[in-house]
C-alpha positions in Angstrom: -20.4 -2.8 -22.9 -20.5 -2.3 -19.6 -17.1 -1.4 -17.6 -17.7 0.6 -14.4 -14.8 0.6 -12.7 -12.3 1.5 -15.9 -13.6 4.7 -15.4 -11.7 4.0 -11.8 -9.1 2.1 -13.0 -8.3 5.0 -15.5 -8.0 7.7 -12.8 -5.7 5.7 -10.4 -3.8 4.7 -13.9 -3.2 8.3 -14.5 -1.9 9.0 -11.1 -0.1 5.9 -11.1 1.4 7.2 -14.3 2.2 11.1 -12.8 4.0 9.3 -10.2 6.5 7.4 -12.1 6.9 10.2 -14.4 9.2 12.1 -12.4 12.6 12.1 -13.4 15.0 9.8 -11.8 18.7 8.9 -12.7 18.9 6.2 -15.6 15.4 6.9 -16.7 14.6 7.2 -20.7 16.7 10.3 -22.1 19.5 10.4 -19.6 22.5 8.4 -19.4 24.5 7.6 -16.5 26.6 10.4 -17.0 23.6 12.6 -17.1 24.1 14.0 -20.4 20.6 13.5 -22.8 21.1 10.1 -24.6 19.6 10.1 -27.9 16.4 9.2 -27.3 16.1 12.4 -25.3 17.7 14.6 -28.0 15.0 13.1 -30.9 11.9 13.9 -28.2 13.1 17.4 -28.1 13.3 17.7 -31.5 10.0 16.1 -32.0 8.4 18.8 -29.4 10.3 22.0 -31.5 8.3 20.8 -34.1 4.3 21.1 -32.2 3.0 24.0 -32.3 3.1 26.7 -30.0 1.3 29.7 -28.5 -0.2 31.7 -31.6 0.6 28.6 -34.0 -1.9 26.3 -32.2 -5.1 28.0 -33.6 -7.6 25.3 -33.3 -7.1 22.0 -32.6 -3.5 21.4 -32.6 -1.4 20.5 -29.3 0.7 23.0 -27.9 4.3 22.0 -26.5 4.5 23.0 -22.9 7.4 23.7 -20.6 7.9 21.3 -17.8 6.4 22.7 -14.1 3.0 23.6 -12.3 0.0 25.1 -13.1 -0.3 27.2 -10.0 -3.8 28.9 -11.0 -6.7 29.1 -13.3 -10.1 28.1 -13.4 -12.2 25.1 -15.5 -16.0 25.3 -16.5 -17.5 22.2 -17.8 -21.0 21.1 -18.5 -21.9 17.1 -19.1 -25.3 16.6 -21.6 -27.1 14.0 -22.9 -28.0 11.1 -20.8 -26.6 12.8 -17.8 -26.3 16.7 -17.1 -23.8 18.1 -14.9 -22.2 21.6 -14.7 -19.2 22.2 -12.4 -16.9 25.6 -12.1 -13.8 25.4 -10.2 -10.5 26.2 -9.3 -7.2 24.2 -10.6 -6.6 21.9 -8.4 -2.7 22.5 -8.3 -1.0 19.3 -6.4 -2.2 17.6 -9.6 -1.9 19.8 -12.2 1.5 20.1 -14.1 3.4 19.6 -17.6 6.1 17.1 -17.3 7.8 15.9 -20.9 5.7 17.1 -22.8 2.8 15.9 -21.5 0.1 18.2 -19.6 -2.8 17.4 -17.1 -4.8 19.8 -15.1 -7.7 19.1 -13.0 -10.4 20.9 -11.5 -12.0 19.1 -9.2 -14.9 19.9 -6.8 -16.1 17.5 -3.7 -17.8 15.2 -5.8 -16.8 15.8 -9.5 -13.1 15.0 -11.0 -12.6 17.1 -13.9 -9.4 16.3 -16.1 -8.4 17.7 -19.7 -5.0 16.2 -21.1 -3.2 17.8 -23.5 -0.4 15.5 -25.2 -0.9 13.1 -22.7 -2.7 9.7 -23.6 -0.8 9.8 -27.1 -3.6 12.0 -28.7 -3.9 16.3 -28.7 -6.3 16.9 -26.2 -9.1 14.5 -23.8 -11.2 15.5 -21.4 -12.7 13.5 -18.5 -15.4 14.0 -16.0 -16.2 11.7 -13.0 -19.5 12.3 -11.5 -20.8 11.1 -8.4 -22.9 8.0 -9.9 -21.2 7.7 -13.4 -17.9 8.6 -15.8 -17.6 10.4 -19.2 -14.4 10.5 -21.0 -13.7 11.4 -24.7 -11.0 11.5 -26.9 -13.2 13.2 -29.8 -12.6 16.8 -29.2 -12.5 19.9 -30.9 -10.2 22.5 -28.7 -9.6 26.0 -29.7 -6.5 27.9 -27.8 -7.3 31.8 -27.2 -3.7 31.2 -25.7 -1.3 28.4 -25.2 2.0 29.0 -24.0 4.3 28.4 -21.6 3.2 30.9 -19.0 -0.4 30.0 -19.4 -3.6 28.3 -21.6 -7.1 29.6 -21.9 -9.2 27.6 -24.4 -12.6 26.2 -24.9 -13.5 22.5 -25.7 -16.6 20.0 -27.3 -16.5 16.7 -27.0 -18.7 13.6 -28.2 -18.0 11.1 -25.2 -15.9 8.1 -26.5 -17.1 6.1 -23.2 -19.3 6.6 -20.8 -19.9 4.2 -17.0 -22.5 4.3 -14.7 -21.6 3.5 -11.3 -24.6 2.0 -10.5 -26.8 -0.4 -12.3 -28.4 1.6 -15.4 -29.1 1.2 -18.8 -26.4 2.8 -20.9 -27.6 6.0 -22.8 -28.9 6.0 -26.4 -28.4 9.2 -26.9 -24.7 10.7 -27.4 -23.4 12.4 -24.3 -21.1 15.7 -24.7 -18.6 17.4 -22.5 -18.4 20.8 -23.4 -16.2 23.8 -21.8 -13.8 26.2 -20.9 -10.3 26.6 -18.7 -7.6 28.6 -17.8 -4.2 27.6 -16.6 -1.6 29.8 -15.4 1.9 29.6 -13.7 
């Protein structure tokens, strides 16, 4: 099915959603008084219980402190119907753990990369928008060399759950893969 601009959509949802993630007074898990309300004290028992730095091993979602990721670097290469290798930089002013929830990017000129970790309700995605065409998977397999609060470095595979051309183009037969690496560091 056919869908180009969810791939769009998606990416301004997820800025949309970074946006109204930042704390403000009343919000979910604070009271008036601005002691934790009980949904707050539940969500941070339900986060002592995720794994953590040497616990994560492979595949299981690390619980990260709230802040910036002020440095690291992301390799990823797109196969299949498309192939697509970028290596870049973090891009920091969107790159950051807030409740629990982490997204860094490394973007170049004309490639988005993003890789969620507890953030779209599942352990880890990754997403890569191209110049012509978007490829974003929830399928992945993620191994954490490291994964704590003061930095990640992991590698990733991924068999794309959707994939968009931009233009008009027959959508591929053939599975497409994101595959790759990152760091992320405070």
């Amino acid at each position: 099915m056919r869908r180009p601009m969810l791939a769009l959509t998606l990416s301004i949802g997820i800025g949309l959603v970074l946006g109204a993630c930042s704390s403000q007074p009343g919000s979910a898990g604070e009271s008036v008084g601005g002691e934790p309300s009980v949904p707050a004290a539940q969500s941070e028992v339900a986060a002592a219980s995720q794994p953590t730095g040497s616990d994560v091993g492979n595949g299981g979602a690390p619980a990260l402190a709230d802040g910036p990721w002020t440095g690291g670097q992301g390799q990823t290469t797109v196969s299949g119907a498309v192939s697509h290798t970028t290596d870049a930089p973090i891009t920091t002013d969107v790159s950051k753990t807030e409740d629990a929830k982490t997204l860094l990017a490394y973007n170049t000129d004309d490639t988005f990369v993003t890789v969620g970790i507890n953030f779209i309700g599942v352990p880890f995605h990754a997403d890569v928008t191209g110049p012509e065409w978007a490829v974003l998977s929830e399928d992945c397999e993620v191994t954490y060399a490291r994964a704590d609060d003061n930095g990640i470095d992991a590698t990733f595979s991924c068999v794309a759950d959707e994939f968009y051309w931009y233009l008009a183009g027959e959508e591929p037969t053939d599975p497409v893969m994101i595959e790759g690496s990152f760091t992320a560091t405070r």
